[in-house]
N, C-alpha and C positions, 0 to 999 in steps of 0.2 A: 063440591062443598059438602053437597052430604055424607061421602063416603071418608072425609076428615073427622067430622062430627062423631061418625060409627067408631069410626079406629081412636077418635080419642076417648070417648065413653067405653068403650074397651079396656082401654091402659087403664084411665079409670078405674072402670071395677077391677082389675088386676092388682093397681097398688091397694084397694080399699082391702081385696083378701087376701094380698101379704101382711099386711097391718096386724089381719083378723088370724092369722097361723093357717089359713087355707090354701088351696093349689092357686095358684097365681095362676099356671097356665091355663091348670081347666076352666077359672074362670073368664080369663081374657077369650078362649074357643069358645065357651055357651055364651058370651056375650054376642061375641062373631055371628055365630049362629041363631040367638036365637032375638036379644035385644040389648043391648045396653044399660037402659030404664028398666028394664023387669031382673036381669040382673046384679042391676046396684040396689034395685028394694027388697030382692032375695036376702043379701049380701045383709042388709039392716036387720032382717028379723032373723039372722043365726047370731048365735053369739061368738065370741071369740074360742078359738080352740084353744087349750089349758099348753103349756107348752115340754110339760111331761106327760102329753097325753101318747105318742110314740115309745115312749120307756112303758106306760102302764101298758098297754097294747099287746108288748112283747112277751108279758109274766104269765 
């Protein structure tokens, strides 16, 4: 039961950082790894990534 709980607050914060234009994956592994809840309230105090932010990046 708990290891449900982890893998879905995982996916979780996964879709919450594709939303936000960030690494889905690396966020779904630091949740893995580190917590879920500390994870998804990281995930709240960044802001969304601009989505020319990879074209400005490049210049």
């Amino acid at each position: 039961m708990f290891a449900w709980f982890w893998l879905s607050g995982s996916g979780l914060a996964a879709w919450v950082a594709a939303q936000k234009n960030r690494g889905a994956v690396s966020w779904f592994l630091a949740a893995l790894l580190i917590s879920p809840v500390l994870c998804l309230l990281a995930l709240a105090a960044v802001p969304p990534r601009r989505e020319d932010f990879a074209t400005e990046r490049r210049r």
